[in-house]
N, C-alpha and C positions, 0 to 999 in steps of 0.2 A: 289556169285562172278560173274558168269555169266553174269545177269542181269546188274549189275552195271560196269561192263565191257565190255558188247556188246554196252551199250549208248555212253560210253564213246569214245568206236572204232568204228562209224557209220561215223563222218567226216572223219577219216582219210582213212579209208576203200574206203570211195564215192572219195575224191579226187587220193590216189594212186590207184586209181584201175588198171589204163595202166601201173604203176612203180611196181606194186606187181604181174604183169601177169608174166605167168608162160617160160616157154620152146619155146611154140607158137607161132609164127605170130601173128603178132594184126593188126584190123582196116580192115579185106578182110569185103567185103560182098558178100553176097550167089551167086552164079553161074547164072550170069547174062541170060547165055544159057537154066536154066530149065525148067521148066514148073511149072503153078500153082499148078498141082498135086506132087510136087518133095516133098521126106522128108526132112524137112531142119533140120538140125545138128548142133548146136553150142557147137564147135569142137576146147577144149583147150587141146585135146593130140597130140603128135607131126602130122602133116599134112602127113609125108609120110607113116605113119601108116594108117594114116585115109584113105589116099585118096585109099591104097590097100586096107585097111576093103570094102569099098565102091564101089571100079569097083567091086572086085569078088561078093558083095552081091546082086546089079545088073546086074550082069551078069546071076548068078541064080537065080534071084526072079523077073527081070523084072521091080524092084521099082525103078524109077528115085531118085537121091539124091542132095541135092544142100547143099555144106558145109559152115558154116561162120567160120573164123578161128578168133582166138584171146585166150589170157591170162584166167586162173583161177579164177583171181580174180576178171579181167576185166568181162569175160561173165557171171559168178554168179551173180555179182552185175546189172550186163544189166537185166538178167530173173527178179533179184525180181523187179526193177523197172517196166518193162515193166507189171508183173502180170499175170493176166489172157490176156493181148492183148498180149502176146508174141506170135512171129511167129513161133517160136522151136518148134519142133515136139520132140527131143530128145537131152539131154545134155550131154556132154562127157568131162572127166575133166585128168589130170594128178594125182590131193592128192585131198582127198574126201575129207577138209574142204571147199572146192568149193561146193562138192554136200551139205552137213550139211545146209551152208546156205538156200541153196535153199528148202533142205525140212524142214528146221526151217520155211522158211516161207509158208508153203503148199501147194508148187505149182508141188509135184511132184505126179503121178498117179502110186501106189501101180503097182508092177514088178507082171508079172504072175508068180504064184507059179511056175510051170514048169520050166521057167526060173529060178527063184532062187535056185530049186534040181541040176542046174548045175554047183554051185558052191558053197564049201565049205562054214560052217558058218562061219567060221574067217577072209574071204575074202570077207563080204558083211555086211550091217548094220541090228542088229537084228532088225531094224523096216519094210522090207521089201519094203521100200519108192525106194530104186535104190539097184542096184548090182557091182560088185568088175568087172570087166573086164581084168584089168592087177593090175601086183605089183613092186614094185621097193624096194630092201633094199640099208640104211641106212649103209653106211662103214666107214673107217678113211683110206684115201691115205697115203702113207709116203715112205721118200725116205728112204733107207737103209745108202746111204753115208753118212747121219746126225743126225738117230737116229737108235739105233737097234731095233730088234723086242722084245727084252725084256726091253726097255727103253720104250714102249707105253702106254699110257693110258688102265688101268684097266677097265674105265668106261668113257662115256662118260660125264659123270658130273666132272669129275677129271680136264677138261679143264676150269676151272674157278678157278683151285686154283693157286698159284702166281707163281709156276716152270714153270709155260706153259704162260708165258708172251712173246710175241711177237712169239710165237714156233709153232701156228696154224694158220687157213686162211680158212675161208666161207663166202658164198654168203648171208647175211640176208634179205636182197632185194628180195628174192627169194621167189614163194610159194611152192618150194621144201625143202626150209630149213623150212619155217615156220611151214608149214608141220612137221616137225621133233619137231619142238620146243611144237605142239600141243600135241606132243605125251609126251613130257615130262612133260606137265602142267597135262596132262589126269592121268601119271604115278607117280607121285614124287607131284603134287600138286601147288599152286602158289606162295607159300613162299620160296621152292629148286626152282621155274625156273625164278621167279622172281629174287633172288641170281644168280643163273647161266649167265642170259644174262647179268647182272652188272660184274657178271668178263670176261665173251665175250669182253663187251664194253670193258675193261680194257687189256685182252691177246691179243684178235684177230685179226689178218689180215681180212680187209672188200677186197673182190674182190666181182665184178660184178655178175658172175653164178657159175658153180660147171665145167665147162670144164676153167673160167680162176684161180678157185684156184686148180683146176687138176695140170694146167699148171707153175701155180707159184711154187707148190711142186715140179714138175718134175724137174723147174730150178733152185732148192737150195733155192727160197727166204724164206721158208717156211720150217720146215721139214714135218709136219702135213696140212690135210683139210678134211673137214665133207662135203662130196657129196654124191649123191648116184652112185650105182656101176657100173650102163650100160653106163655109160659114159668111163670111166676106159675102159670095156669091148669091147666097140666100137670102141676107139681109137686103143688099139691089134689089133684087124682086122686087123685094115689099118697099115697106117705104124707105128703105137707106137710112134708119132713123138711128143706129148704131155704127153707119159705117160711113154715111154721106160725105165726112172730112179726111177721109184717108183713100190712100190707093195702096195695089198690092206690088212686092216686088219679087219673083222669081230669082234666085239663086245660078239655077243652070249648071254650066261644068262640071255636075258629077259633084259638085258639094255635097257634103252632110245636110248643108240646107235645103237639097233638093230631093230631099230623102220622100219617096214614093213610097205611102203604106199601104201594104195587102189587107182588105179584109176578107176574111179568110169561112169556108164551110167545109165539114168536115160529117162525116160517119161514124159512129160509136161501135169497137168490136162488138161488143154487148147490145146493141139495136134489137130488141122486139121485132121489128120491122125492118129489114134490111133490103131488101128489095124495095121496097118504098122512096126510104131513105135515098138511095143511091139514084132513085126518080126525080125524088125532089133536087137534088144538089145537081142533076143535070140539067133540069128544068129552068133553073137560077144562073146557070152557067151558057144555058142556052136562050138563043133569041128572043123567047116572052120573055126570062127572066131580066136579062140585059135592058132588052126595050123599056120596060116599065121602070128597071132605074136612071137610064140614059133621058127617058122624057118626064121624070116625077121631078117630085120637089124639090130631093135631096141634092143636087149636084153633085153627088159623087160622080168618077170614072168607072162606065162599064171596063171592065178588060176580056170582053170575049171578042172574039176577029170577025172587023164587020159592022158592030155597033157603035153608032157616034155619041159621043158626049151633048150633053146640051149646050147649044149655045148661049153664053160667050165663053165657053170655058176653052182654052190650049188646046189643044191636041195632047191626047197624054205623051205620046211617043217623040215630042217636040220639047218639054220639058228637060231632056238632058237630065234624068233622075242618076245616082249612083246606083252601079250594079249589084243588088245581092241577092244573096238566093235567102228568100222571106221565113227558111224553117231553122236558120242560123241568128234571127234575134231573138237575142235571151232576153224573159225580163226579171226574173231574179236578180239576175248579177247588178242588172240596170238600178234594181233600189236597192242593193244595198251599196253601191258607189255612189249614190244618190243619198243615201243614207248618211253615209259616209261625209259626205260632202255637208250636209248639214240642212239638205233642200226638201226632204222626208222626215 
C-alpha cells in the first residue's frame, strides 16, 4: 500500500507543498546578516521557539545560526529536492511525517547515540536517522453548553459515524491533522481510515487551522473539533478570548485520538557543518534546550528524561498515547487517501 500510494501522492504533495505547510512562516530565507560559517536550520517549528532555542545556544556555544523558516511539508519536500546540494545543516519540523520523508529518502546522517540516550524510545524513531525534540497531544475541544461531557465521543473514530453529522470541525489542510490522520492509518490500517475520512467528508466542519476550529467551538458553531492541546492551553494564558467556553477532552486508551506527535530534529548527510550540527541537536535534546521549551510560551511537551512540562499541562506519560514508532508515518499516503476522500 505504501508503494502504491506514495506514487500516487508525489503530485499532489510537490504541488501543495505551501497549502499543507504547517504552523510556520513560509518563504523567509536564511539571515541575510550571517556568515558563511552560520548553521543553517530549516526551521518548520514555531519561530519563536526557534529563534529562543537559538540566541541561548549561541549565546553558549559561540555557533552563529541563520534560520530559514517555512511549512512541514513545504521544507521536507525542498530538502529532498535539493538532495545532497541542500544548504541545511539541520531540519527541525512540527509532526515527524516531515522528518519520515526525508529519511525515506536518505538524506538524514545517523543522531549521535549520546544524543538519542537523551530521549525516551517512544519519543524518537527506532532507526536512530533523527530524534523527538518536543510532543504535542491529540485532544477533542468542546463546548459544555452544547454537549456534555458524557455525550462525547468514546473514540475518535466514532466521528465518522452519522450522529456526528455536522457536530464537529477540523482543519484537514493541516499537517497537524494529517499528522493525526498518519497515526490512524499506522493504528487501525487503510480500510478504517480510508472509511473514516469519507465520513469526515460527510460530518465535518472544514476550518482553516486548529486555533480557527478552537474558535468556532468556542462560539457555538461547532460543539466538537480535533486540535492539538497547546493551543487550548495558550490561549488560557492570555485572555481565554478564543477558548473561555470550552474545555478539553483527552481520549486515553491508546485511541487514534490520543495520537502523541513527535516533533522531530535531524542532521543533513550533506551538513557543511557537521560537527556543529550534531551540537546543536543535542543541545535541544538536552537540559537548556528542553528547559526553555518546558518553561516558554509554547506549551509543548519536553520529551527528554527529567524535564517537566508546564503547568497545567498532563504529564505526558499519563496521557495513554498509542504506541508507534514516529519514522513509520507516512504523509504521502495520508493525502492522497485524503485526497481520495475528497478532504484535499
Amino acid at each position: 500500500m505504501r508503494n502504491r500510494l506514495f506514487r500516487a501522492a508525489i503530485a499532489p504533495v510537490a504541488a501543495a507543498s505551501l497549502v499543507l505547510a504547517g504552523c510556520a512562516a513560509t518563504g523567509e530565507n536564511p539571515d541575510a546578516s550571517a556568515s558563511a560559517d552560520a548553521l543553517v536550520i530549516y526551521n518548520a517549528q514555531h519561530e519563536q521557539l526557534t529563534e529562543e532555542w537559538t540566541a541561548a545556544f549561541t549565546e553558549e556555544t559561540g555557533i552563529e545560526v541563520s534560520l530559514r523558516n517555512g511549512g512541514d511539508s513545504e521544507l521536507s519536500n525542498q530538502i529532498v529536492t535539493e538532495g545532497a546540494a541542500s544548504p541545511a545543516d539541520v531540519f527541525l519540523t512540527e509532526n515527524s511525517p516531515a522528518m519520515s520523508l526525508v529519511e525515506d529518502a536518505g538524506l538524514f546522517a545517523p543522531v549521535d547515540s549520546a544524543t538519542l540516550d537523551l530521549v525516551p524510545a517512544q519519543y524518537r524513531p527506532s532507526s536512530g536517522a533523527w530524534t523527538g525534540i518536543a510532543a504535542r497531544s491529540t485532544v477533542l475541544v468542546y463546548n459544555p453548553s452544547l454537549i456534555s461531557e458524557a455525550e462525547l465521543p468514546s473514540s475518535l473514530m466514532d466521528l465518522q459515524n452519522p450522529e456526528w453529522k455536522g457536530r464537529w470541525g477540523a482543519a484537514p489542510s493541516g499537517a497537524d491533522f494529517q499528522a493525526i490522520v498518519s497515526a490512524m492509518l499506522a493504528t487501525q490500517g487503510e480500510e478504517a481510515t480510508s472509511s473514516w475520512l469519507e465520513g469526515m467528508h460527510s460530518n465535518a466542519t472544514v476550518y482553516n487551522n486548529n486555533i480557527a476550529t478552537m474558535k468556532a467551538v468556542n462560539a457555538g458553531e461547532v460543539p466538537v473539533g480535533v486540535i492539538y492541546h497547546y493551543y487550548w492551553y495558550r490561549d488560557q494564558d492570555g485572555t481565554a478570548e478564543n477558548s473561555g467556553n470550552t474545555k478539553l477532552h483527552y481520549f486515553g486508551n491508546e485511541d487514534p485520538g490520543a495520537f502523541v506527535s513527535i516533533s522531530g530534529g535531524g542532521v543533513l548527510k550533506s551538513s557543511a557543518h557537521a560537527d556543529e550540527a550534531q551540537e546543536f541537536l543535542a543541545w535541544l535534546a538536552g537540559p537548556a534546550g528542553q528547559t526553555i521549551l518546558g518553561e516558554g510560551y509554547s506549551f509543548e511537551y519536553p520529551v527528554s528524561t527529567g524535564v517537566p512540562a508546564r503547568s497545567p499541562l498532563p504529564a505526558l506519560d499519563s496521557l495513554n498515547a498509542p504506541a508507534i514508532d514516529p519514522s513509520t508515518l507516512n504523509g504521502p499516503d495520508v493525502v492522497a487517501l485524503m485526497t481520495e476522500a475528497g478532504l484535499l
